[in-house]
C-alpha positions as CSV (number, residue, x, y, z in Angstrom):
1,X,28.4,61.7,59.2
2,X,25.7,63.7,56.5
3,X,29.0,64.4,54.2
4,X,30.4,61.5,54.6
5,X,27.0,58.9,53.9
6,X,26.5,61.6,51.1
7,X,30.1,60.6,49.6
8,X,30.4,56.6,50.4
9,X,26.8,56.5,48.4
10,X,28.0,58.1,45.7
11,X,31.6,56.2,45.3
12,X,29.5,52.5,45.7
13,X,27.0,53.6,43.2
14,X,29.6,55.1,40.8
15,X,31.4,51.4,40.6
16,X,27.5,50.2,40.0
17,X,27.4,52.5,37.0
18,X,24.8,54.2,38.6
19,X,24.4,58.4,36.8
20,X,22.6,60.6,39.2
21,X,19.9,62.6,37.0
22,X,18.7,66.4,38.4
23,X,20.1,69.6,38.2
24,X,22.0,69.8,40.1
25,X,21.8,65.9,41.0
26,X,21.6,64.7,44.4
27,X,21.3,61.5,46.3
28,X,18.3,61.1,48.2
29,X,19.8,61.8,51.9
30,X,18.8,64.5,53.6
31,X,20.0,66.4,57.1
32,X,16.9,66.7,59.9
33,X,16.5,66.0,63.2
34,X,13.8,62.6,62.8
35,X,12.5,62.6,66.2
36,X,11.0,66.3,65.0
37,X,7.6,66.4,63.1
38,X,7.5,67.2,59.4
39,X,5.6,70.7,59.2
40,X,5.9,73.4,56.7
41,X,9.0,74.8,56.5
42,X,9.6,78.9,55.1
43,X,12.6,79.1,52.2
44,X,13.7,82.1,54.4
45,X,14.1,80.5,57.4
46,X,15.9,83.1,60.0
47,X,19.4,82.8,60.4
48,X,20.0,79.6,58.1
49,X,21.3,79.5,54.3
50,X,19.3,79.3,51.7
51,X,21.1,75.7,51.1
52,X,20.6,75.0,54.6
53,X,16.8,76.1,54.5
54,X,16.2,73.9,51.1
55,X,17.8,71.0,52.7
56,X,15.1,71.4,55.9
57,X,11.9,71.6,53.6
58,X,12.9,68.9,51.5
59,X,13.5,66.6,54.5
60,X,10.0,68.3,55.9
61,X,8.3,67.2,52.9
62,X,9.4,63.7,52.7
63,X,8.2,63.6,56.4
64,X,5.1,64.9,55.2
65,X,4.3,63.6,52.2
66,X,6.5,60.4,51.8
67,X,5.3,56.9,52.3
68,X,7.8,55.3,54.4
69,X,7.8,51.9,54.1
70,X,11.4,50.6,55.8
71,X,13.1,51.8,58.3
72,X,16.2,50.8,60.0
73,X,19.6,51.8,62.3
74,X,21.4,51.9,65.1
75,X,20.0,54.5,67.3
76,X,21.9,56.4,70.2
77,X,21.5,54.9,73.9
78,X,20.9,58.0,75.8
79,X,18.9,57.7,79.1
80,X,19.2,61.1,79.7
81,X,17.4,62.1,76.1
82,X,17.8,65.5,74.8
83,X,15.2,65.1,72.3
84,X,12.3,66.2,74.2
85,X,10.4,67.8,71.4
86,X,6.1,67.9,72.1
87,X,6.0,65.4,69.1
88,X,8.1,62.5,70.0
89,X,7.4,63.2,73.8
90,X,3.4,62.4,73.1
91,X,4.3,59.3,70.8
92,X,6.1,58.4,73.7
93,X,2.9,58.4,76.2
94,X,1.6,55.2,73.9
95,X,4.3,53.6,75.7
96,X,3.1,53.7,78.9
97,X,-0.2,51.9,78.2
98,X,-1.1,47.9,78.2
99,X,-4.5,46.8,76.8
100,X,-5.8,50.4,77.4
101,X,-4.6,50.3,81.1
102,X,-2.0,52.8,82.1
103,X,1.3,50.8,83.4
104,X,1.4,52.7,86.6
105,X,5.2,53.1,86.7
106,X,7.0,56.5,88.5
107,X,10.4,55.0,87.2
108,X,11.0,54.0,84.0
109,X,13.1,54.6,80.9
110,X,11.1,55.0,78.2
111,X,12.8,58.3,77.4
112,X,16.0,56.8,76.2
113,X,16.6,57.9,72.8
114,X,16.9,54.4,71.3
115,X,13.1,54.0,72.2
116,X,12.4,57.6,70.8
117,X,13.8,56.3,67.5
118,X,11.5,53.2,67.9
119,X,8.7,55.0,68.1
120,X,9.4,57.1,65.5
121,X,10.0,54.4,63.2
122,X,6.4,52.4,64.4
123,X,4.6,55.5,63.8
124,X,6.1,56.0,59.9
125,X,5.1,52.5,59.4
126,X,1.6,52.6,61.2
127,X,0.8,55.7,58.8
128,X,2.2,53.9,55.7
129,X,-0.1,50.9,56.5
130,X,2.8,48.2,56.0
131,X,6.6,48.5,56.3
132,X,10.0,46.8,58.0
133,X,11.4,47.8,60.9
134,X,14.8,46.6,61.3
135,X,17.3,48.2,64.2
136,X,20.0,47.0,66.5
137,X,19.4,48.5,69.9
138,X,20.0,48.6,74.1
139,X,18.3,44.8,74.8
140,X,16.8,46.5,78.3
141,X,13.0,46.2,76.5
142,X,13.2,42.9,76.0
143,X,12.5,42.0,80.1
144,X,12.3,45.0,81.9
145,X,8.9,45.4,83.3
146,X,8.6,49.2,82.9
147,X,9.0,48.4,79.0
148,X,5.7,46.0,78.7
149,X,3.5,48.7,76.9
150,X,6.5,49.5,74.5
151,X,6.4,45.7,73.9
152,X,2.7,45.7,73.6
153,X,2.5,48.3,71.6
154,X,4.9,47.0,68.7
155,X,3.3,43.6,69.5
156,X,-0.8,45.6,68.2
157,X,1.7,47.5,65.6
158,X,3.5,44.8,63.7
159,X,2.4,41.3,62.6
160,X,5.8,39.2,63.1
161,X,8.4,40.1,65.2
162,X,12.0,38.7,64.7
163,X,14.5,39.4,68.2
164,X,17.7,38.4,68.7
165,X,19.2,39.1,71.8
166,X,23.5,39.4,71.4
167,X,24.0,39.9,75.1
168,X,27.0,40.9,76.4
169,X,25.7,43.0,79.1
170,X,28.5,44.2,81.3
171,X,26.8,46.4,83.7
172,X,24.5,42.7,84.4
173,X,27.9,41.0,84.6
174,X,26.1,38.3,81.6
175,X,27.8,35.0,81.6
176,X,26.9,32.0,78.6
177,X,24.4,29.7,80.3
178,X,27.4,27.2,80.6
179,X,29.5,29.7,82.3
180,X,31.8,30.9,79.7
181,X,32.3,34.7,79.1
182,X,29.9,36.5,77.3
183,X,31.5,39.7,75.3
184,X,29.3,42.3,73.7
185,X,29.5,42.8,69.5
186,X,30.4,46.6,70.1
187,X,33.0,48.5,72.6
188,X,30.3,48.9,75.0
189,X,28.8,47.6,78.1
190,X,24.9,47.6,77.8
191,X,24.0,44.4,75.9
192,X,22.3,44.8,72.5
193,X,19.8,43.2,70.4
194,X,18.4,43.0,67.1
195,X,14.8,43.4,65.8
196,X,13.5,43.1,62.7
197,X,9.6,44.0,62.9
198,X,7.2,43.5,59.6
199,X,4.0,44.8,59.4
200,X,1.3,43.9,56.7
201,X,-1.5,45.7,55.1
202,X,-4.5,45.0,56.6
203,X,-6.0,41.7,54.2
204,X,-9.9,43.8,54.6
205,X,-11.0,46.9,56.8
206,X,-12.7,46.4,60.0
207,X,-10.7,43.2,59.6
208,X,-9.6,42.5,63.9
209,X,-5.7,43.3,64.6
210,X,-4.1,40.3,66.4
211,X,-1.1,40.3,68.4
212,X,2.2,39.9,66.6
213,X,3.9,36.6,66.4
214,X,7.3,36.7,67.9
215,X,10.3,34.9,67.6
216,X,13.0,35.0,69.8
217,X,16.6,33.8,70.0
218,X,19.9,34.6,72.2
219,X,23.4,34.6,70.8
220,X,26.1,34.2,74.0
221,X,30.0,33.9,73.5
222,X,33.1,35.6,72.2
223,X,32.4,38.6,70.0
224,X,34.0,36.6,67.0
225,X,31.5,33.5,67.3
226,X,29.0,36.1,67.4
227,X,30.1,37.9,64.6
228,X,30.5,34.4,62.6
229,X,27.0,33.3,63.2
230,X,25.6,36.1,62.0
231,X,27.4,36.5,59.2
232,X,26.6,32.8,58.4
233,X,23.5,32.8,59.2
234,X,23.3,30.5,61.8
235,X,22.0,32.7,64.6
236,X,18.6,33.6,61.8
237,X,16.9,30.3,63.8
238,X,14.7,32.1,66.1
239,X,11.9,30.2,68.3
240,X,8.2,31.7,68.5
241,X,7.3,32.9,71.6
């Protein structure tokens, strides 16, 4: 998937005229593992290639040193996560707060990787001070009750939230509200939804963080009508919350 967004880059912004400028040039994609933490990284890292080494500081660095401004994706649904590292896993503990108040859950699923990747993107946002968070993820967050500090969390992070929910939840056997099938946008059965998060720089320090706005809409039907409205727009009228 690295060679290959490397190579469909390149071939789009060849037809836009676009000359790459370095020596040697390179696009700006680089190979890392983003639920890791940027740290220092050694050119002679043991048992990689010097190319291989390169590519790992220069992802570190951008980790590091980068403002990151606008995130988004399709991250993996993995309940089971693999990504356990001490950095993501302590992010993660945010999660499992409301208003200061620990949620008190034994059960919960707040390691999926999906929300990993949220978090991740929050906190690259929270340090840059202002960003876009824009990803198309499992909907369980939306109403599960083990997920309310995720949702209060990126309701103190962000200042507007946009979610739509595209349904299509096979394992909840979803039906349209008038009874007509309900098909999911991808060859899966865990419905999905869509968030697009914004976060402003503060207007004035000290200045008292309210809660995001959020606006909310559902999208139920075949996967075609669902692929038509969003590509027309229609399913972009969302109602606050």
């Amino acid at each position: 998937s690295y060679a290959m967004c490397h190579m469909k880059l390149d071939m789009i912004l060849t037809e836009l005229g676009y000359r790459p400028s370095g020596n040697p040039p390179r696009l700006g994609v680089y190979l890392t593992n983003s639920l890791e933490e940027g740290e220092r990284v050694e050119q002679t890292l043991f048992g990689l290639s010097l190319a291989m080494a390169n590519e790992a500081k220069a992802a570190s660095d951008i980790k590091r040193q980068t403002p990151i401004m606008c995130v988004i994706g399709n991250p993996p649904y993995s309940g089971i996560s693999q990504n356990n590292g001490a950095w993501i896993s302590g992010l993660i503990e945010d999660y499992k707060y409301v208003d200061g108040e620990h949620f008190g859950e034994r059960k919960h699923w707040l390691q999926d990787d999906y929300v990993k990747f949220m978090r991740f993107a929050e906190s690259m946002i929270e340090k840059n001070g202002e960003g876009v968070l824009g990803f198309i993820t499992n909907h369980g967050y939306l109403d599960n009750p083990t997920f309310r500090g995720m949702r209060w969390h990126l309701m103190n992070s962000f200042d507007v939230i946009h979610v739509l929910d595209l349904h299509g939840n096979s394992n909840k056997k979803e039906v349209a509200p008038d009874g007509s099938a309900d098909r999911n946008v991808f060859d899966i059965m865990q419905g999905v939804a869509i968030i697009i998060a914004v976060k402003r720089k503060a207007a004035a320090k000290g200045e008292k963080k309210k809660l995001a706005r959020v606006f909310h809409g559902d999208l139920w039907g075949t996967r075609e009508g669902k692929y038509a409205a969003l590509w027309e727009g229609d399913a972009a009228r969302l109602m606050p919350q």
